[in-house]
C-alpha positions, 0 to 999 in steps of 0.5 A: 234584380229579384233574390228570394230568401227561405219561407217563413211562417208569418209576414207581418207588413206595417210597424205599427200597433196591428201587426206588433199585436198580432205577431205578439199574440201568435208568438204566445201560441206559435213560439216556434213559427217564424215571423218576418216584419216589414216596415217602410220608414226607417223607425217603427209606429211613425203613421197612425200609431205615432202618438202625435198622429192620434188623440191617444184615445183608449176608446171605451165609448165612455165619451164619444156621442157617435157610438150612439146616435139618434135613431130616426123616432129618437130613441137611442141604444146602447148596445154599440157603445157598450161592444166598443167598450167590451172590446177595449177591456179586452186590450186592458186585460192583455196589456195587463198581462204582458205588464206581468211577465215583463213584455211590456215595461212600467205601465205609465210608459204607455198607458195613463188615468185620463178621465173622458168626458162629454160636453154640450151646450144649448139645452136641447143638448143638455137634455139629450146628453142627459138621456143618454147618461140615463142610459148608459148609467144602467149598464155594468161598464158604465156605472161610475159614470157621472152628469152634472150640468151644474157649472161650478161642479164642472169647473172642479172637474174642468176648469177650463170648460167653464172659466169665462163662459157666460153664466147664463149658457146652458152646459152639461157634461158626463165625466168617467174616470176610467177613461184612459190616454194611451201612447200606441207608439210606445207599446208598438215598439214594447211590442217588436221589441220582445218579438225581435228578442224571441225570434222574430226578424225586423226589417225596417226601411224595406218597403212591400210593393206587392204580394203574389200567390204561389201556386201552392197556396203561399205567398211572394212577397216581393220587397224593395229596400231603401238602400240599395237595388234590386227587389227581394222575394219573401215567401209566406205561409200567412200574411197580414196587411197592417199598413195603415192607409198602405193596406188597400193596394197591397191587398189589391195587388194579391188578386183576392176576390174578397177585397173587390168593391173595397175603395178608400177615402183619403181625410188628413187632419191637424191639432192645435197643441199646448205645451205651456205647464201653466195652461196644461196643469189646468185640465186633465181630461178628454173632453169630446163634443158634438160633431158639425154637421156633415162632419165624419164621426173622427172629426168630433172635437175634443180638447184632450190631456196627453202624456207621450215620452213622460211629457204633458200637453193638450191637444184640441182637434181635429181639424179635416183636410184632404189630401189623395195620399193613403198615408202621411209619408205616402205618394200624391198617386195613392187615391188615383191608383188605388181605383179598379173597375170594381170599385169605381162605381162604388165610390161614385155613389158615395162621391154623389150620396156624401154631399154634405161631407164634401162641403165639410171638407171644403169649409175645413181647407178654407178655414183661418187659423181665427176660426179655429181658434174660435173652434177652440174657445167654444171648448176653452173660452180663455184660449190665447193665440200664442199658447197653440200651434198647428200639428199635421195630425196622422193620415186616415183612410175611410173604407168605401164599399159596394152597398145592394141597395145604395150602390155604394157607402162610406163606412166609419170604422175597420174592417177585417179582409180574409181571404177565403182560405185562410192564408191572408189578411188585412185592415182596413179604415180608422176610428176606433183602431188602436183601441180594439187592437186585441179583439181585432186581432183575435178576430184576424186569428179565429178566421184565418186558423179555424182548425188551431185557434180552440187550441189556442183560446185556451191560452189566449182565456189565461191572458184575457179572462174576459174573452169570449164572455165580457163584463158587461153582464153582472155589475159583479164581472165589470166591477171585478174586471176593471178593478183587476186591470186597473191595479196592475195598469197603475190606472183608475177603475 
């Protein structure tokens, strides 16, 4: 049985950071528009934004070695890893806003000073993490940024990268104490919180099986309940696919051209935890290392400090799985359904060209829990067994798309799908995710409302002073911004 309810303005598909951020910027701009969630799962920010599904990273480039790699003649730039960090300052100035007019409660319900650092060992990585703070010492946003690979000034910084550790082992590190831990569970929920209480209507355990044009440009979006029979039909002026892993098929099930070739490649992961406050006290820092070989950019170890619900913890990790489900609470058919004759050839080259991901993934499903203990006290020499156990960490989905020359590739990071008039959109793949969340979803709105969106600028510029010009263009304006932000976020810098 299919019932239909009115039209709404807004549909917003998935609880999690994505579409909170976007239905919270529209309601800024549109308080008169009506928005509509759908959630699956019976509580909000369960997948990817769920706190213990993530690394809580507020990534910033300020720690993460592939937002700068190697180029073939060696050289390396900065430019990627100063655009993420424009983009996370524009996350900053917005939550700091929305801290001011009471949206978001006291900041270190979501957002905490976590300095993130780099650490290496072997000299050849020593002196390659020291080119790479040389160059990074140079732009505005990265000026407090710190290298030492003296081991008594890194035991101050972090204790436990270096008590035990042979004296005679070669280490360095970068250390910024800008860096931050951020709960996006906490601040998905923040978020629908204040659109619920200004209009919006949540819908929780109602799962979205498909969306269909109308012939006037709308959309059905058809939604089964948990509980209960039957199918309801929403009608939508505009929706936005936030589903997580879930995006892909939803996408696929409206039929726009634009998301042809698109296919995902489903990695799971889990952490090694510690709860004990003895070990926790002792380090206070995300600290990313050096991804294998062959490795996925989102599986560059890191040892992190967490703050989530008020508690501490650390986390080290990830390490990969595989699994063909598109989210943690999805179906063993999400791979093999998601496959059509325009993407299959796609993902067969990048079945054939990722050869070396392939034998990653396969050494990561056969590894012991010694071995990645043993992954631990490369990091952390005086790890003990009894102090960690095993997380099931969020499922990811990279996103895998045609290529001119190459047939098909894999690419590492997200990808906005827009459909050609504006009245869809979607998310696609992982790392960096939650952190750029804000500029993501401005990017969702100047492509989707061409017409409306200068009108909206102006507000969107009230909220977030660094939109459209960033800081990184005056030591003056990156001082100015993250001093600003860090006062009102009760944060570092």
């Amino acid at each position: 049985m299919v019932t239909s309810k009115k039209t709404v303005d807004v549909v917003l598909i998935g609880g999690g950071i994505m579409s909170a951020t976007l239905g919270t910027l529209l309601q800024q701009v549109q308080p008169d528009w009506s928005i509509e969630l759908f959630e699956r799962l019976e509580t909000l920010a369960q997948e990817s934004s769920n706190a213990w599904n993530n690394a809580g990273t507020g990534h910033a480039a300020l720690c993460e070695l592939n937002y700068m790699p190697v180029a073939k003649d060696g050289s390396m730039s900065s430019a990627k890893a100063v655009d993420i960090n424009e983009q996370f300052q524009l996350s900053r100035q917005w939550w700091a806003s929305l801290v001011e007019d009471g949206t978001l409660g006291e900041p270190n319900s979501f957002i905490n000073a976590t300095p993130h650092m780099t650490f290496v060992r072997g000299q050849e990585n020593v002196d390659f993490l020291r080119r790479r703070f040389e160059l990074l010492k140079k732009e505005p946003l990265f000026a407090a940024m710190e290298f030492s690979d003296d081991p008594a000034q890194i035991a101050e910084w972090a204790p436990l990268l270096v008590e035990q550790r042979q004296k005679d082992e070669a280490i360095a590190v970068t250390r910024d104490v800008s860096g931050t831990d951020v709960d996006f569970g906490s601040v998905t929920r923040q978020l629908t919180d204040h659109l619920v209480e200004n209009g919006a209507t949540l819908n929780l355990g109602t799962q979205v099986q498909k969306v269909k044009r109308r012939q006037d440009g709308t959309w059905d979006v058809f939604v089964k309940h948990s509980v209960g029979y039957g199918v309801t039909v929403v009608n939508a002026r505009f929706v936005f696919v936030g589903a997580g892993g879930g995006a892909l098929q939803l996408l696929q099930s409206s039929g726009i051209p634009e998301i042809k070739g698109f296919g995902g490649f489903p990695i799971s992961g889990q952490f090694l935890r510690c709860d004990d406050p003895k070990v926790v006290a002792e380090h206070k820092a995300k600290v990313y290392g050096k991804a294998a070989v062959g490795a996925p950019p989102m599986s560059v170890p890191h040892l992190d400090a967490r703050v989530v619900d008020g508690g501490e913890s650390l986390l080290f990790g990830p390490y990969a799985g595989f699994t063909p489900k598109f989210l943690k609470k999805g179906s063993w058919w999400d791979l093999p359904g998601s496959i059509r004759t325009h993407n299959l050839w796609p993902m067969i080259r990048v079945g054939l060209s990722e050869f070396s991901l392939v034998k990653y993934l396969v050494s990561e499903l056969l590894a012991s829990r010694t071995k990645k203990m043993n992954a631990l006290r490369e990091f952390m020499p005086t790890a003990k067994d009894e102090d960690w156990y095993l997380i099931t960490a969020g499922q990811r989905v990279q996103v895998m798309k045609k290529d001119a020359k190459k047939g098909g590739v894999l690419q590492f990071g997200t990808e906005v799908i827009t459909g050609a008039d504006g009245s869809i959109a979607g998310l696609l793949g992982a790392s960096p995710g939650a952190s750029t969340a804000v500029p993501a979803m401005l990017n969702v709105l100047e492509k989707c409302f061409p017409e409306e969106f200068p009108t909206w600028k102006k507000t969107f510029v009230t909220k977030i002073p660094a939109f459209g010009t960033g800081l990184n263009h005056s030591p003056e304006a990156a001082e100015a911004g993250l001093a600003a932000t860090a006062k009102v976020l009760n944060i570092t810098r």
